[in-house]
C-alpha positions as CSV (number, residue, x, y, z in Angstrom):
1,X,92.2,93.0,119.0
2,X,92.4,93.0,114.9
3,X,95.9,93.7,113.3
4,X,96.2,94.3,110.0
5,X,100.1,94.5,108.7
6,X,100.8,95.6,104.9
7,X,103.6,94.6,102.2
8,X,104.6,94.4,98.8
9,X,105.6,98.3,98.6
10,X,108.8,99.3,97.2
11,X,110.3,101.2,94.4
12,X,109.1,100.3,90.7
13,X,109.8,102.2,87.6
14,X,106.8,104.1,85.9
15,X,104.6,101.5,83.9
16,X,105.6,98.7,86.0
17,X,103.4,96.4,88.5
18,X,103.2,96.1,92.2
19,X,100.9,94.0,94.4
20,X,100.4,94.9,97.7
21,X,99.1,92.4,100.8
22,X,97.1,93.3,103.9
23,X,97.4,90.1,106.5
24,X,94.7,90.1,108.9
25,X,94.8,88.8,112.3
26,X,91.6,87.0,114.0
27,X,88.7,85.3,112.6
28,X,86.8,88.7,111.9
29,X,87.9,89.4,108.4
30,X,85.7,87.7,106.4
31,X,82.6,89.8,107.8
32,X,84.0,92.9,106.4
33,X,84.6,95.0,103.5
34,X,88.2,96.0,103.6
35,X,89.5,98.9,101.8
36,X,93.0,100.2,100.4
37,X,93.6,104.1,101.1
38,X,97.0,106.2,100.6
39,X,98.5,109.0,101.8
40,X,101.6,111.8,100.6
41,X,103.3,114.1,103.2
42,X,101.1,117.1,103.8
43,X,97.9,116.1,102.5
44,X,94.9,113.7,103.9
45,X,94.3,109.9,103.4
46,X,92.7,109.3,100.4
47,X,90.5,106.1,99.2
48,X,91.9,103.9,97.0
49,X,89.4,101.1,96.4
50,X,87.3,98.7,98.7
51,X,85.8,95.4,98.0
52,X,82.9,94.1,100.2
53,X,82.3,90.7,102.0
54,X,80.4,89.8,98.6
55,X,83.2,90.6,96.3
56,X,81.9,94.0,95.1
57,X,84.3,96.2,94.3
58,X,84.8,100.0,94.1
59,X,87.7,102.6,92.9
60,X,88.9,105.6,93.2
61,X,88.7,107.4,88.9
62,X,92.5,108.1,89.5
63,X,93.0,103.8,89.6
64,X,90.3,102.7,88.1
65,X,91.4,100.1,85.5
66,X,94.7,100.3,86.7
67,X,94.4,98.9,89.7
68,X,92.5,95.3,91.4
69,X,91.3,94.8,94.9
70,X,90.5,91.0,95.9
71,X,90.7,89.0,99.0
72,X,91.0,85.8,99.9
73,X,88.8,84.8,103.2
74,X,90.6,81.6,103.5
75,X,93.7,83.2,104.3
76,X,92.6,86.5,106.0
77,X,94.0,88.5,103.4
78,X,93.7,91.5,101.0
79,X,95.6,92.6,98.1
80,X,96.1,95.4,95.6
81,X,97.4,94.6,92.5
82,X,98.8,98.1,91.0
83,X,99.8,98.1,87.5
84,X,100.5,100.9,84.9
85,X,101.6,103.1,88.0
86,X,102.5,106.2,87.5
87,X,104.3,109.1,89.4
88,X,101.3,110.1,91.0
89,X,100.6,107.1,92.6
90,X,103.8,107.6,95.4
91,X,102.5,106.9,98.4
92,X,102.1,105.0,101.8
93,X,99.0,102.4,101.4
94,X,97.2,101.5,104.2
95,X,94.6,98.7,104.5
96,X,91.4,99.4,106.8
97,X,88.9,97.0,108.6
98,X,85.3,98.1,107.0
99,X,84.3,101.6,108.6
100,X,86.5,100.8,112.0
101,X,89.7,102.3,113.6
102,X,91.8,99.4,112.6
103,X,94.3,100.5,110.1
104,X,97.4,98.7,109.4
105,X,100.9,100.3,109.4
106,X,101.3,101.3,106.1
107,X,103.4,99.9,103.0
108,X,105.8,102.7,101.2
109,X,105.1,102.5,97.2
110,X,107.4,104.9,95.5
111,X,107.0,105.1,91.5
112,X,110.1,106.3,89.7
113,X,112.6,106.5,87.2
């Protein structure tokens, strides 16, 4: 059983920086590519970025050189570090285990002034 548990959300102010953390349980992590995805009331999950078990990365256009996926194998752990957020980007995140059913909880990120 894998479980992945999100933090780092909060409220931030329009410009400013955020870096979220997935923690993964087991010893599975490293053979996966993990992914950041978010969600708004009344519409679907939506990809945020992923990064594979060889470090390549992809984004969504709406985050794309705003935001960094990495992960750190060592400590079973990914991270999105969000800056320049806007509006827009109010949301729950959720980290997911490659193409599987594990999702984690959900972090809250709410960007406003």
């Amino acid at each position: 059983q894998v479980q992945l548990v999100e933090s780092g959300g909060g409220l931030v102010q329009p410009g400013g920086s955020l870096r979220l953390s997935c923690a993964a349980s087991g010893n599975i992590f490293s053979r996966y590519t993990m992914g950041w995805y978010r969600q708004t009331p009344g519409k679907q999950r939506e990809f945020v970025a992923t990064i594979t078990t060889s470090d390549s990365t992809n984004y969504a256009d709406s985050v794309k050189g705003r935001f960094t996926i990495s992960r750190d194998n060592a400590k079973n752990t990914l991270y999105l570090q969000m800056n320049s957020l806007k509006p827009e980007d109010t949301a729950v995140y959720y980290c997911r285990l490659g193409a599987t059913g594990y999702w984690g909880q959900g972090t809250q990120v709410t960007v406003s002034s």
